[in-house]
N, CA, C and O atoms as a GROMACS GRO file, in nm:
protein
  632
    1UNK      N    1   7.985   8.235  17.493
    1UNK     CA    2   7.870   8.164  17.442
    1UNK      C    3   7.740   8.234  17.482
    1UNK      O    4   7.664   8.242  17.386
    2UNK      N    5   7.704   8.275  17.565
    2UNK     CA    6   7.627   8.410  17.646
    2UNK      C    7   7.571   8.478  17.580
    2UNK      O    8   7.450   8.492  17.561
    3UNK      N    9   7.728   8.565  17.506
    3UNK     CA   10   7.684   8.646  17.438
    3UNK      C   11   7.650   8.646  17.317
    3UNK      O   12   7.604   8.743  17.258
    4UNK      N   13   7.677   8.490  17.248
    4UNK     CA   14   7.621   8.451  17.124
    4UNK      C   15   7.531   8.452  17.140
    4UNK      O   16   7.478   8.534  17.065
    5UNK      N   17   7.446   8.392  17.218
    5UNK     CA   18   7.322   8.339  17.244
    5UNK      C   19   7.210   8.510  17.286
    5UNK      O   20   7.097   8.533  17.245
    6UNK      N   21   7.260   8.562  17.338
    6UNK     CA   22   7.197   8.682  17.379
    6UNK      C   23   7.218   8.782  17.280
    6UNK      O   24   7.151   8.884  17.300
    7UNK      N   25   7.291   8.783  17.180
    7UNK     CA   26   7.298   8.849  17.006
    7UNK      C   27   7.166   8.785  16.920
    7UNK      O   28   7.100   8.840  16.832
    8UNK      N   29   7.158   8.702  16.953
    8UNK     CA   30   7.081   8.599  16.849
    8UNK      C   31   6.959   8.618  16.878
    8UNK      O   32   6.878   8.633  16.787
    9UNK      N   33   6.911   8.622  17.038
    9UNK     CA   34   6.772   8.677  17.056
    9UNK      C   35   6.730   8.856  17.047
    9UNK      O   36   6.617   8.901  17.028
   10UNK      N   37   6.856   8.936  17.066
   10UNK     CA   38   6.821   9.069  17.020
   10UNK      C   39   6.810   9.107  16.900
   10UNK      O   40   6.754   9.212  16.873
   11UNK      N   41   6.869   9.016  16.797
   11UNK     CA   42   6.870   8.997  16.664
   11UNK      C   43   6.701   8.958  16.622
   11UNK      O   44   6.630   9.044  16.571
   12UNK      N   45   6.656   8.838  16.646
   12UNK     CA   46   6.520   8.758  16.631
   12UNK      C   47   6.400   8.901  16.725
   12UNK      O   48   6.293   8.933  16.673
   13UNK      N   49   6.431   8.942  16.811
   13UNK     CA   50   6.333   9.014  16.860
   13UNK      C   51   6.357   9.155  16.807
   13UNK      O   52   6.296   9.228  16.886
   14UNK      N   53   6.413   9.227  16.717
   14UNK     CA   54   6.443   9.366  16.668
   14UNK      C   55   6.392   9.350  16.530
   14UNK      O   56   6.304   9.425  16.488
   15UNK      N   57   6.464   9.223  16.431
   15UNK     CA   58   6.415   9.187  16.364
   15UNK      C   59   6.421   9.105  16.295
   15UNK      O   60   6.477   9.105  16.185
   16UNK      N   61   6.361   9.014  16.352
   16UNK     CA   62   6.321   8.892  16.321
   16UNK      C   63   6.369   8.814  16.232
   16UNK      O   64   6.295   8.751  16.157
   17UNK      N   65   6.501   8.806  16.228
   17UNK     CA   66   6.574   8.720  16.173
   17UNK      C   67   6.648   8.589  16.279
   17UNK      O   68   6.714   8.607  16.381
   18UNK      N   69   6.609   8.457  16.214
   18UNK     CA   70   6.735   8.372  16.295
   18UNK      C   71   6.824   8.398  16.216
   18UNK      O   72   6.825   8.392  16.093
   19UNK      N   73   6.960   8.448  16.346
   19UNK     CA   74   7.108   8.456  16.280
   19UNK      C   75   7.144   8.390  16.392
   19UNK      O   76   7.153   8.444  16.503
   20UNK      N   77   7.174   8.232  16.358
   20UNK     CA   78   7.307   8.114  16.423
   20UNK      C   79   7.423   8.170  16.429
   20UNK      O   80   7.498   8.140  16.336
   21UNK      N   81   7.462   8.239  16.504
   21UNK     CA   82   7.587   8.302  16.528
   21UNK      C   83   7.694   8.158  16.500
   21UNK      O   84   7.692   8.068  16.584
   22UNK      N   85   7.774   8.148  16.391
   22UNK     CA   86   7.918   8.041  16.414
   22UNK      C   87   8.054   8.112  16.431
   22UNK      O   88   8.152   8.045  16.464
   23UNK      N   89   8.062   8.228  16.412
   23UNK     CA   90   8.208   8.265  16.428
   23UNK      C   91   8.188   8.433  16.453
   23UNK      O   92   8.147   8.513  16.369
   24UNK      N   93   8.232   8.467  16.603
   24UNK     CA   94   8.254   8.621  16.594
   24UNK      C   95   8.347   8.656  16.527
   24UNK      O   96   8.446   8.590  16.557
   25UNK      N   97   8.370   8.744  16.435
   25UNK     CA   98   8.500   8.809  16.374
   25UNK      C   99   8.552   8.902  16.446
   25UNK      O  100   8.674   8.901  16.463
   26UNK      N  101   8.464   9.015  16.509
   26UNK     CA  102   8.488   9.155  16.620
   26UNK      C  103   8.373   9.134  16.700
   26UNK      O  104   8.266   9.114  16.642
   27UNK      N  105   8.381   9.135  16.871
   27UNK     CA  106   8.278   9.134  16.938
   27UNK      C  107   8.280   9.265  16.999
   27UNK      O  108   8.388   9.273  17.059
   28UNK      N  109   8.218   9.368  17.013
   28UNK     CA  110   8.188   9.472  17.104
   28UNK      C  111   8.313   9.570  17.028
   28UNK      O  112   8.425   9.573  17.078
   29UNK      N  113   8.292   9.624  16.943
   29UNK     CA  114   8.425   9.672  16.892
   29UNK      C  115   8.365   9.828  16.898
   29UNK      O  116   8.277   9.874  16.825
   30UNK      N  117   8.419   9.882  16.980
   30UNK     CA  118   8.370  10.017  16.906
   30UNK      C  119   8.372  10.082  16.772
   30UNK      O  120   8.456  10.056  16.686
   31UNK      N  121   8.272  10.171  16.760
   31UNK     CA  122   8.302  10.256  16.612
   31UNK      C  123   8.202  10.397  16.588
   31UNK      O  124   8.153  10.448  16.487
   32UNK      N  125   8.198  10.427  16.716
   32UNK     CA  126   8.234  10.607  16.775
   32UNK      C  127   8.256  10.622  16.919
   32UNK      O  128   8.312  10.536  16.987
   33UNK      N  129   8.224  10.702  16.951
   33UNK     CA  130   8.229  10.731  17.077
   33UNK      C  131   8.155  10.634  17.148
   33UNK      O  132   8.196  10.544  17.221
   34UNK      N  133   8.019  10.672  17.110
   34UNK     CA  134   7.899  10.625  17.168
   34UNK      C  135   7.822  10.464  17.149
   34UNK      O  136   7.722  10.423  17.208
   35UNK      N  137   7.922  10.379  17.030
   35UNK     CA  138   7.834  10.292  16.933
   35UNK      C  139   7.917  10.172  16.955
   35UNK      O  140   8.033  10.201  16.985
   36UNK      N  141   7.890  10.036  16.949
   36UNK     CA  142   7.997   9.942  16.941
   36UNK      C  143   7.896   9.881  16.858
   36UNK      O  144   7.775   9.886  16.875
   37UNK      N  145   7.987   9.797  16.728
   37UNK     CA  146   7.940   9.720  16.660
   37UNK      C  147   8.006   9.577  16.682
   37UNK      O  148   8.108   9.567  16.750
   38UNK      N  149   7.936   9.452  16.616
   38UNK     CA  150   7.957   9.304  16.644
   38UNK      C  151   7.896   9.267  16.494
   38UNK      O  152   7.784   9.273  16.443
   39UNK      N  153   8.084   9.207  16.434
   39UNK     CA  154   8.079   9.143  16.330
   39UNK      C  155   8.092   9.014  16.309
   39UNK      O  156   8.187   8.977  16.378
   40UNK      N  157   8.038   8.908  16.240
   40UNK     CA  158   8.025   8.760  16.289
   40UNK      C  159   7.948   8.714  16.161
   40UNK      O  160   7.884   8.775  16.075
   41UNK      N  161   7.988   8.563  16.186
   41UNK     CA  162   7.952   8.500  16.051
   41UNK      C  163   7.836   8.397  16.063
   41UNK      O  164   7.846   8.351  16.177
   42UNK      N  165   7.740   8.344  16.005
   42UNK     CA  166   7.664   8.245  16.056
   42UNK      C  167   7.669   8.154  15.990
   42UNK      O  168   7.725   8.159  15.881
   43UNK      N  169   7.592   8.003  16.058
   43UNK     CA  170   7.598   7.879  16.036
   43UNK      C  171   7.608   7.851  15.823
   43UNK      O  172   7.681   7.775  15.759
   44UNK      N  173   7.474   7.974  15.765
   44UNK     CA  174   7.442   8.024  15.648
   44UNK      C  175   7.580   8.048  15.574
   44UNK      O  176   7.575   8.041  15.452
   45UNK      N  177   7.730   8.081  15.645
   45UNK     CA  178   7.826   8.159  15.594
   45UNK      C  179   7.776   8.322  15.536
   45UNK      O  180   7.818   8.379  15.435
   46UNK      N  181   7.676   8.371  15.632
   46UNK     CA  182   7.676   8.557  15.577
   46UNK      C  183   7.692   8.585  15.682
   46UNK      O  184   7.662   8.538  15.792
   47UNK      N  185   7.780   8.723  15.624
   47UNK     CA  186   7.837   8.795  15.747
   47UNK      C  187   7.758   8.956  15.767
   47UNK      O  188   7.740   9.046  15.685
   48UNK      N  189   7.720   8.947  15.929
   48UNK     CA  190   7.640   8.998  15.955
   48UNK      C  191   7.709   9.121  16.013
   48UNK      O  192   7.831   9.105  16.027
   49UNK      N  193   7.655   9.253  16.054
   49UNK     CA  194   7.725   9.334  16.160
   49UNK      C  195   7.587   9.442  16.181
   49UNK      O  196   7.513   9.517  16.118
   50UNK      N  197   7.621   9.372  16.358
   50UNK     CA  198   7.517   9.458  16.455
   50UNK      C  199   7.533   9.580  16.490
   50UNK      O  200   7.649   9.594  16.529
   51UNK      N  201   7.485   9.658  16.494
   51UNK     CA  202   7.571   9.798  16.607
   51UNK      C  203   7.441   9.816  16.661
   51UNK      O  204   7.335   9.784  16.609
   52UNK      N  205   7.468   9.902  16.829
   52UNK     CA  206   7.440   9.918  16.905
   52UNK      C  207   7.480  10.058  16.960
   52UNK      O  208   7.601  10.067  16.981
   53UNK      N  209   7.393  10.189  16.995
   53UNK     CA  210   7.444  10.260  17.048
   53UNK      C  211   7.383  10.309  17.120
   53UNK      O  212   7.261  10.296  17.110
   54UNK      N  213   7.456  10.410  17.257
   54UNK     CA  214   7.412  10.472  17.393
   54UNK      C  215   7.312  10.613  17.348
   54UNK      O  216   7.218  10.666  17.407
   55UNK      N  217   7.385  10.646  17.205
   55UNK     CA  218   7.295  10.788  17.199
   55UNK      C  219   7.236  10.718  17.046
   55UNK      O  220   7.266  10.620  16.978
   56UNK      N  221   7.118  10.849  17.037
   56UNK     CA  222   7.065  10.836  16.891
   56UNK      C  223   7.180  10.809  16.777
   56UNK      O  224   7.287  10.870  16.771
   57UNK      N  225   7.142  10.722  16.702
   57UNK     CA  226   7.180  10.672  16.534
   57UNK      C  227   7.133  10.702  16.427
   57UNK      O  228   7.036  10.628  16.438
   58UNK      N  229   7.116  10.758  16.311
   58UNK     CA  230   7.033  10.772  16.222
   58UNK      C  231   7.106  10.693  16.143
   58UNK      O  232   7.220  10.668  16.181
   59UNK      N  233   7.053  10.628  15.999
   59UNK     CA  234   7.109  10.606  15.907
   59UNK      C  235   7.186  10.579  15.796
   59UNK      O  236   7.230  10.475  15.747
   60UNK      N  237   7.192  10.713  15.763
   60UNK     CA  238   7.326  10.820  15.744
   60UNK      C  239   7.429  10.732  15.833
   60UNK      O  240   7.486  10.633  15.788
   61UNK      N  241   7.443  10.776  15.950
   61UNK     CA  242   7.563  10.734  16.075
   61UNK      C  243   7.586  10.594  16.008
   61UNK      O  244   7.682  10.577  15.932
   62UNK      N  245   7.475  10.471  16.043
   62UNK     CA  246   7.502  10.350  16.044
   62UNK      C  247   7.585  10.333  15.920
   62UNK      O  248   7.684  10.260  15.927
   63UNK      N  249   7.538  10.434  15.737
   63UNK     CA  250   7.616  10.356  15.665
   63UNK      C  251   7.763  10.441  15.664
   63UNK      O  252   7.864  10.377  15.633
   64UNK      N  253   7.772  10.538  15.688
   64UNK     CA  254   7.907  10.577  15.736
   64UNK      C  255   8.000  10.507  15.773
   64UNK      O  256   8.094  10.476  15.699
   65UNK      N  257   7.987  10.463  15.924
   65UNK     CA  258   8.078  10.349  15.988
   65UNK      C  259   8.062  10.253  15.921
   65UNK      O  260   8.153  10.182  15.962
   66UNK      N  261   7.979  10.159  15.797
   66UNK     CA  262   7.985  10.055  15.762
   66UNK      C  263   8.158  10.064  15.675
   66UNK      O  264   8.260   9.997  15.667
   67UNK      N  265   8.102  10.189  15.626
   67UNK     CA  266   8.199  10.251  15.532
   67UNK      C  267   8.362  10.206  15.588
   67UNK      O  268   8.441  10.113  15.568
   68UNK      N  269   8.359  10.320  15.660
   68UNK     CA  270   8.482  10.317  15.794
   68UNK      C  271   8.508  10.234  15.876
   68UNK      O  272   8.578  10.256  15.974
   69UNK      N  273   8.452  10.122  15.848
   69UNK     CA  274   8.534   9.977  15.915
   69UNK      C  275   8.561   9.912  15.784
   69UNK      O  276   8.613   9.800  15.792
   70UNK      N  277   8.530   9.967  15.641
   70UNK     CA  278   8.624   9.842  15.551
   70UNK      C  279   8.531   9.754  15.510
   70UNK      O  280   8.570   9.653  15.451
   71UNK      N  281   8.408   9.771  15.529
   71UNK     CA  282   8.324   9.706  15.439
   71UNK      C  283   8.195   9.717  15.390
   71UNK      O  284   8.118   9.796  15.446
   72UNK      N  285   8.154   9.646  15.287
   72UNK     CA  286   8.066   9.706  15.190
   72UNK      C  287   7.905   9.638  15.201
   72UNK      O  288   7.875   9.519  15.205
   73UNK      N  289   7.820   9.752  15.204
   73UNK     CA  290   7.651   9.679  15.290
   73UNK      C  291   7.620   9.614  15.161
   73UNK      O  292   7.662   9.653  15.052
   74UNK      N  293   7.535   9.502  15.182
   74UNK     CA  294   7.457   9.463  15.074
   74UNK      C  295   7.351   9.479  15.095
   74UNK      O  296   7.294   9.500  14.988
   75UNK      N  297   7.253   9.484  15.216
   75UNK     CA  298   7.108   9.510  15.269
   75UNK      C  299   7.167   9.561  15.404
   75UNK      O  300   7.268   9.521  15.462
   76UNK      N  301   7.055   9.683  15.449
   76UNK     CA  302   7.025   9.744  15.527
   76UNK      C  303   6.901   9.670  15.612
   76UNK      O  304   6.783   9.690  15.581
   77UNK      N  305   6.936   9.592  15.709
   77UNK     CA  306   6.761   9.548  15.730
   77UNK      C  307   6.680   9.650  15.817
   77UNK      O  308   6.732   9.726  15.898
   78UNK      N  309   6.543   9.642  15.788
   78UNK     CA  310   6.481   9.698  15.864
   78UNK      C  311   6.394   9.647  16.010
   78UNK      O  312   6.358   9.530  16.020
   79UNK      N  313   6.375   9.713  16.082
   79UNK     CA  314   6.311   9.688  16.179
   79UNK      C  315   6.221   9.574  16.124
   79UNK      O  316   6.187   9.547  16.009
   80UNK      N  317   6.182   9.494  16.294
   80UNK     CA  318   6.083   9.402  16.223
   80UNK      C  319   5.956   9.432  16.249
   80UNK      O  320   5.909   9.456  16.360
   81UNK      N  321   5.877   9.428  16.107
   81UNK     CA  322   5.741   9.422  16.091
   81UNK      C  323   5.720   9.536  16.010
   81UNK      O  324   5.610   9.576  15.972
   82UNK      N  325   5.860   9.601  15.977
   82UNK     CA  326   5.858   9.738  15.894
   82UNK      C  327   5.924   9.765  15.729
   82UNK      O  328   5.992   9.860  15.690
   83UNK      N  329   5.876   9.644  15.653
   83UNK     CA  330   5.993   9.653  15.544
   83UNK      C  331   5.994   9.748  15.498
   83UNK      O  332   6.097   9.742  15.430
   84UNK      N  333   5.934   9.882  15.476
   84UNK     CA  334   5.972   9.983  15.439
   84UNK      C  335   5.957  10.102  15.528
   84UNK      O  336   5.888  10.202  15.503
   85UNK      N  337   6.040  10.077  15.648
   85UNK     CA  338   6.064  10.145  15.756
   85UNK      C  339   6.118  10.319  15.726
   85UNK      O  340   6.085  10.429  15.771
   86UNK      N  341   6.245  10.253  15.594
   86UNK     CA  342   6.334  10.387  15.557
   86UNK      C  343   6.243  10.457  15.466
   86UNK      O  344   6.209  10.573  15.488
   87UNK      N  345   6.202  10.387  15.361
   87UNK     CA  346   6.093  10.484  15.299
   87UNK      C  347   5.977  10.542  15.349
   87UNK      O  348   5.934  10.644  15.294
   88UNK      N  349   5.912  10.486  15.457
   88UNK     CA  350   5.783  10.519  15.560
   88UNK      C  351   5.849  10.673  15.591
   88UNK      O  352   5.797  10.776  15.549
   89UNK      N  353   5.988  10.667  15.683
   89UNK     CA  354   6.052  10.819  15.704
   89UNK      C  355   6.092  10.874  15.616
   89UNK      O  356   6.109  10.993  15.642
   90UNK      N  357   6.117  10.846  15.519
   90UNK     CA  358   6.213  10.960  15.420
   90UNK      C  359   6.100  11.065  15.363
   90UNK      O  360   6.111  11.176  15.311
   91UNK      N  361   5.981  10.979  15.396
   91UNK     CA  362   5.858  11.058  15.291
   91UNK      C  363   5.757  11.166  15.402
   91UNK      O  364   5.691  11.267  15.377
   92UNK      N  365   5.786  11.078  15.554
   92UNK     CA  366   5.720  11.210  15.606
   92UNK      C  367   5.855  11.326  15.668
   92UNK      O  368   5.830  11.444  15.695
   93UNK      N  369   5.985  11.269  15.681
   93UNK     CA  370   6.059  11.398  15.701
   93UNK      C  371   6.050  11.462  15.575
   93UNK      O  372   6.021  11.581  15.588
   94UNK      N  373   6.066  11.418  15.432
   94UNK     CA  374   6.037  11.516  15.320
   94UNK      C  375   5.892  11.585  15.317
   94UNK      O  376   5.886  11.697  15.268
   95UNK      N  377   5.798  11.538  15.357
   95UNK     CA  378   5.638  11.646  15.407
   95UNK      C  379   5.665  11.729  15.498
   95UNK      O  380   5.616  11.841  15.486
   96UNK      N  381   5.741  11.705  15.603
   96UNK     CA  382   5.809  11.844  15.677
   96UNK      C  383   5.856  11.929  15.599
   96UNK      O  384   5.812  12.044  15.586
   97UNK      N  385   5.941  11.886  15.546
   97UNK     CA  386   6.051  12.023  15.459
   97UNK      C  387   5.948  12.099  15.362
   97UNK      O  388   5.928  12.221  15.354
   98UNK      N  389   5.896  12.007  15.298
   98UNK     CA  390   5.819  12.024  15.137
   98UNK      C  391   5.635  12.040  15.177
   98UNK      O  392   5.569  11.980  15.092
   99UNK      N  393   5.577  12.083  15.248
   99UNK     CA  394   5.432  12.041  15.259
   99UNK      C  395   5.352  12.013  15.155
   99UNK      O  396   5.298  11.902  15.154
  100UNK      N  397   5.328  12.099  15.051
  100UNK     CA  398   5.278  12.125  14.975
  100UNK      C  399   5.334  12.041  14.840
  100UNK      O  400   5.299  12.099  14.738
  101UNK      N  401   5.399  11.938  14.819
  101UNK     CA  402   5.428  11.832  14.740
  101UNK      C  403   5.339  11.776  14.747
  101UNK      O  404   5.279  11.763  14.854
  102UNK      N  405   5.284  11.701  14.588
  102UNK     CA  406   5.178  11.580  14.642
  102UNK      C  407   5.264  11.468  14.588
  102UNK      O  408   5.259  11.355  14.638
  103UNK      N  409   5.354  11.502  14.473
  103UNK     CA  410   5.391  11.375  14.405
  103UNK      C  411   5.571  11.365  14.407
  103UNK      O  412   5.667  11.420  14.354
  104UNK      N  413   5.538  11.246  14.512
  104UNK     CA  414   5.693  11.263  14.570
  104UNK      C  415   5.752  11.093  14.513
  104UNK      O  416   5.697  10.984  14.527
  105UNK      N  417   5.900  11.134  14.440
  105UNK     CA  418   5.952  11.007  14.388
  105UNK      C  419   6.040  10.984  14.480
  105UNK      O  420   6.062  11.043  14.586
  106UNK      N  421   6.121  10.841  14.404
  106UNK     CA  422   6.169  10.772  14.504
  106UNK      C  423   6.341  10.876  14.513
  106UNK      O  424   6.408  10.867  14.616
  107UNK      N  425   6.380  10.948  14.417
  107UNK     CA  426   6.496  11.036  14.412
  107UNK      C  427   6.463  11.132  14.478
  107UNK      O  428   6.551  11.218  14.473
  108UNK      N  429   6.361  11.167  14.552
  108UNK     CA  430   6.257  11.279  14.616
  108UNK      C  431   6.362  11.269  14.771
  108UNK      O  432   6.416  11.356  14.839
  109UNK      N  433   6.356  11.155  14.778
  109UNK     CA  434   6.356  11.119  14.903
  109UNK      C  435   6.451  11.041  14.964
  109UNK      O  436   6.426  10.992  15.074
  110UNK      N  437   6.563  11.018  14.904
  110UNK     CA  438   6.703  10.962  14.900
  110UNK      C  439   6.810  11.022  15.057
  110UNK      O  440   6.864  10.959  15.148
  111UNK      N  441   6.800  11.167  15.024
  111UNK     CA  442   6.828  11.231  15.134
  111UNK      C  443   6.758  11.243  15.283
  111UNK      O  444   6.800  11.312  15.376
  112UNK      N  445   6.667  11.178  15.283
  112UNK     CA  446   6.576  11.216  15.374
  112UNK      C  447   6.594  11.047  15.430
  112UNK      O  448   6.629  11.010  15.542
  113UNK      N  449   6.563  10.977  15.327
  113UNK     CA  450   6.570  10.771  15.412
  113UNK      C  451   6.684  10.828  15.497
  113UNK      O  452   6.635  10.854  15.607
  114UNK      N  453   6.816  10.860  15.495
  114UNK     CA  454   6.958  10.878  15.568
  114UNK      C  455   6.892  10.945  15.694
  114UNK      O  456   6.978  10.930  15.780
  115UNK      N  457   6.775  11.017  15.759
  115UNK     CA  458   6.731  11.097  15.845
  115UNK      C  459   6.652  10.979  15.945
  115UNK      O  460   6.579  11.025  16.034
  116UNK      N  461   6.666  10.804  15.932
  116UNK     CA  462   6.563  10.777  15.972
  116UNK      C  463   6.630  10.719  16.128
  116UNK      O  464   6.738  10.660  16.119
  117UNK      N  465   6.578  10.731  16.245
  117UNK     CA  466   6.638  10.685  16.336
  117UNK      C  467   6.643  10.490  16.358
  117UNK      O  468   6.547  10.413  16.370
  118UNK      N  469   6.781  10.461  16.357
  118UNK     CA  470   6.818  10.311  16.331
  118UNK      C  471   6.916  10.272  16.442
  118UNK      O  472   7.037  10.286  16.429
  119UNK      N  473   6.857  10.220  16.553
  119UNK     CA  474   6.948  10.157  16.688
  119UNK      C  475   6.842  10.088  16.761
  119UNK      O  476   6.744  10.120  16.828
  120UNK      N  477   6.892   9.995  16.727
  120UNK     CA  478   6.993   9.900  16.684
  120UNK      C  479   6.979   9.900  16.563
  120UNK      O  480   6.880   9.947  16.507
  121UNK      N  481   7.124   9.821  16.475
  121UNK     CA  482   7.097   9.848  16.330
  121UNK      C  483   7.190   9.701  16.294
  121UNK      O  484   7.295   9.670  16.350
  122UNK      N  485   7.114   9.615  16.176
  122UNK     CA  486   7.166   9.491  16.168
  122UNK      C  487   7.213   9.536  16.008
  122UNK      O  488   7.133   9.616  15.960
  123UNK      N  489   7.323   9.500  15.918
  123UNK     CA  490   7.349   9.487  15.782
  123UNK      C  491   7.403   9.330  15.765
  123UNK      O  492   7.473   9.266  15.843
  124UNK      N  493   7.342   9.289  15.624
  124UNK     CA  494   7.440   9.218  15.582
  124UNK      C  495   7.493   9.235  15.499
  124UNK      O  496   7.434   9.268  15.396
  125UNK      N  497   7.675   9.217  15.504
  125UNK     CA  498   7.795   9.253  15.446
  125UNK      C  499   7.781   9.156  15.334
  125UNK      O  500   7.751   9.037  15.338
  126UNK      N  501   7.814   9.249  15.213
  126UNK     CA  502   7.842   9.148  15.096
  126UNK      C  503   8.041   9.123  15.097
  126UNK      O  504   8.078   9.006  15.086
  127UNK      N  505   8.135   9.217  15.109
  127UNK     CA  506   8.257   9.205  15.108
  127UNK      C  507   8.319   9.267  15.216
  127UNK      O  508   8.258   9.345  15.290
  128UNK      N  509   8.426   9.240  15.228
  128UNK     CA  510   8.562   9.308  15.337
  128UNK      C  511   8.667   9.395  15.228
  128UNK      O  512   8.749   9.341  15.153
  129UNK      N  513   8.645   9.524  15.238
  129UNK     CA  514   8.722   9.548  15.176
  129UNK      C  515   8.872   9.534  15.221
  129UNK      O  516   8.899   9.544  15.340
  130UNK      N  517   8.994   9.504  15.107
  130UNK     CA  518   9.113   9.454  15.123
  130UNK      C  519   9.150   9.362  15.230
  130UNK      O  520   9.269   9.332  15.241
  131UNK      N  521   9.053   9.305  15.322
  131UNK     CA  522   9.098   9.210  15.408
  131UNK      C  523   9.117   9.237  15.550
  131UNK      O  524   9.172   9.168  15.636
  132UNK      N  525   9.054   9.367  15.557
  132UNK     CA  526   9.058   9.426  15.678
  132UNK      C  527   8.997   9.485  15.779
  132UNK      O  528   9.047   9.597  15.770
  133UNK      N  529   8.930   9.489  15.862
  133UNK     CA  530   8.838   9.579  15.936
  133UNK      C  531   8.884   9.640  16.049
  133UNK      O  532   8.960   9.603  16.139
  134UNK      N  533   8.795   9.784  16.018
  134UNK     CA  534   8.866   9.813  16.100
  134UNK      C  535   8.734   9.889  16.224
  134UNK      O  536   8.612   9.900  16.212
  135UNK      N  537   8.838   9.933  16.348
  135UNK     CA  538   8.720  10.020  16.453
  135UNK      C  539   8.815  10.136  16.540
  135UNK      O  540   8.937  10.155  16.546
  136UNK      N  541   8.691  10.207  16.605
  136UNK     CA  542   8.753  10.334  16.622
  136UNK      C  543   8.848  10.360  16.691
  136UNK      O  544   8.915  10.261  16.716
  137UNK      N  545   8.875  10.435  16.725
  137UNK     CA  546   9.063  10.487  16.826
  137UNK      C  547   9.043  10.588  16.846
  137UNK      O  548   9.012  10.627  16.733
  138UNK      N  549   9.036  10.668  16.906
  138UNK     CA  550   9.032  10.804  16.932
  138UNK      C  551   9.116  10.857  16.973
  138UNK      O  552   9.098  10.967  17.023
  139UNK      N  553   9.273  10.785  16.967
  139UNK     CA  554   9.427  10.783  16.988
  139UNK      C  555   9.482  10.793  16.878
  139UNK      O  556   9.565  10.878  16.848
  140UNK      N  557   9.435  10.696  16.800
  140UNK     CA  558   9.503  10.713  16.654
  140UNK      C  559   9.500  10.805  16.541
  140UNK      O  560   9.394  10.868  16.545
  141UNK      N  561   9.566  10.835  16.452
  141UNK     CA  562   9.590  10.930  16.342
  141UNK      C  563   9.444  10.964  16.298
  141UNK      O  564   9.374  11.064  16.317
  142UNK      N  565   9.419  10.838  16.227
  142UNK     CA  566   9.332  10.863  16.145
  142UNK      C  567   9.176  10.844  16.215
  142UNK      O  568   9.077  10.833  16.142
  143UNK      N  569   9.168  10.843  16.342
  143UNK     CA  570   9.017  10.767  16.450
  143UNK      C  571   9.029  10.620  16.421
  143UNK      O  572   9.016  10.553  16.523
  144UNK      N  573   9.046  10.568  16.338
  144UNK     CA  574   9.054  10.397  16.307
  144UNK      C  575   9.222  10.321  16.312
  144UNK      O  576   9.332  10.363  16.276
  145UNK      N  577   9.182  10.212  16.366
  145UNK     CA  578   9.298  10.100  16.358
  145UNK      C  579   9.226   9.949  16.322
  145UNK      O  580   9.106   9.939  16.296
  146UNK      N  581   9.310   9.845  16.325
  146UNK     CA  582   9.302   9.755  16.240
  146UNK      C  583   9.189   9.679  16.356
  146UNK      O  584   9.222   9.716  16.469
  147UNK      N  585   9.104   9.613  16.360
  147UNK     CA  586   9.053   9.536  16.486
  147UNK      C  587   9.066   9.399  16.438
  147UNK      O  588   9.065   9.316  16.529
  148UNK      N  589   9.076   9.354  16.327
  148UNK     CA  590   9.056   9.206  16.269
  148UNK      C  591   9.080   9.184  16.097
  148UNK      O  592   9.032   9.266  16.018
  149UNK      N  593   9.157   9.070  16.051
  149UNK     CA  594   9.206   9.087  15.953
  149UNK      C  595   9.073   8.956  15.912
  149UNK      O  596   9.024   8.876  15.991
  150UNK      N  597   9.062   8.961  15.856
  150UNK     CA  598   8.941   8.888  15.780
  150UNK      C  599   8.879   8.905  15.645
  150UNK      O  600   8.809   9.003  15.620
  151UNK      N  601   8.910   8.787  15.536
  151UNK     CA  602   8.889   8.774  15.404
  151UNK      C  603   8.738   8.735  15.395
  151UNK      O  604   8.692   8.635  15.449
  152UNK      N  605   8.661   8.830  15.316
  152UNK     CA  606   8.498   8.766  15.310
  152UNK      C  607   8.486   8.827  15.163
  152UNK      O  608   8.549   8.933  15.155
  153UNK      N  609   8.430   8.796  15.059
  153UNK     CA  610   8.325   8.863  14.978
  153UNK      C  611   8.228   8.765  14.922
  153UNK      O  612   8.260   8.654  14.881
  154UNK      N  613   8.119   8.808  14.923
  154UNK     CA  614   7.987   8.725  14.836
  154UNK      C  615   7.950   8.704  14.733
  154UNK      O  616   7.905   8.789  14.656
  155UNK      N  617   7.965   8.558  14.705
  155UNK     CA  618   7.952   8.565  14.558
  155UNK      C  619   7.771   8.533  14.490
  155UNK      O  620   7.710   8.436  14.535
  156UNK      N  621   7.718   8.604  14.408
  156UNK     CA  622   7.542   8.649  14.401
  156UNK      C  623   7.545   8.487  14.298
  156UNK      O  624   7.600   8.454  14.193
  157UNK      N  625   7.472   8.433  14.375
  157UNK     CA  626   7.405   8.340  14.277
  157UNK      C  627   7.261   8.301  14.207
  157UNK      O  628   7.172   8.345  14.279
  158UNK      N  629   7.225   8.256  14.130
  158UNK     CA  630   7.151   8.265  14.057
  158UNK      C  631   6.996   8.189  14.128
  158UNK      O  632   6.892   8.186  14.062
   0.00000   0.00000   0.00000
């Protein structure tokens, strides 16, 4: 309960969302070396997943592992007080590369949002793919094993 409660204020103070933690699905699960993520559902029924890591995160990384645990982002949130945190970076790491651009689109800069540093990093999950999630192993075949079997997808309403 602790650690519900102490998710919920690193959540509200990173960014500023209340998330009523009602059901952990994976608590502290790893998913690299360095990163443990925490998947969980709220009072709302959306399912959220935190990660947390010891070394730098970029982006890129976060939607990777979203990937590689089996399920699919619907929003990326951003820091709070920054709604366009990823585009704020994508446009000055692309003025590094590019100086001399003045007119930079949003396909400009696709590669570059993936460059933005994100740790802590909150998503909310629209589905589980096949019913399964998974986290890392660094024993196993493939780096991943099963951590939690859990049916979710979101249905968009009007």
């Amino acid at each position: 309960m602790y650690d519900e409660i102490a998710l919920e204020r690193a959540i509200k103070e990173s960014f500023g969302v209340d998330a009523d933690v009602r059901q952990a699905i994976v608590f502290c699960a790893p998913v690299s070396r360095t990163a443990d993520a925490t998947l969980f559902l709220t009072t709302k029924k959306q399912l959220y997943l935190y990660i947390t890591g010891k070394s730098k995160l970029l982006f890129g990384d976060i939607k990777k592992i979203v990937s590689r645990m089996g399920l699919k982002a619907e929003i990326y949130l951003p820091p709070k007080g920054r709604p366009t945190y990823f585009d704020e970076v994508g446009r000055s790491k692309f003025h590094e590369v590019f100086p001399g651009r003045k007119h930079i689109t949003d396909e400009d800069i696709i590669f570059y949002r993936t460059l933005a540093t994100y740790n802590p990093a909150l998503v909310l999950i629209s589905e589980v793919k096949n019913g399964i999630v998974y986290q890392f192993d660094s024993d196993s075949n493939t780096s991943w094993r099963v951590a939690a079997r859990f049916t979710y997808r979101r249905i968009k309403t009007s």
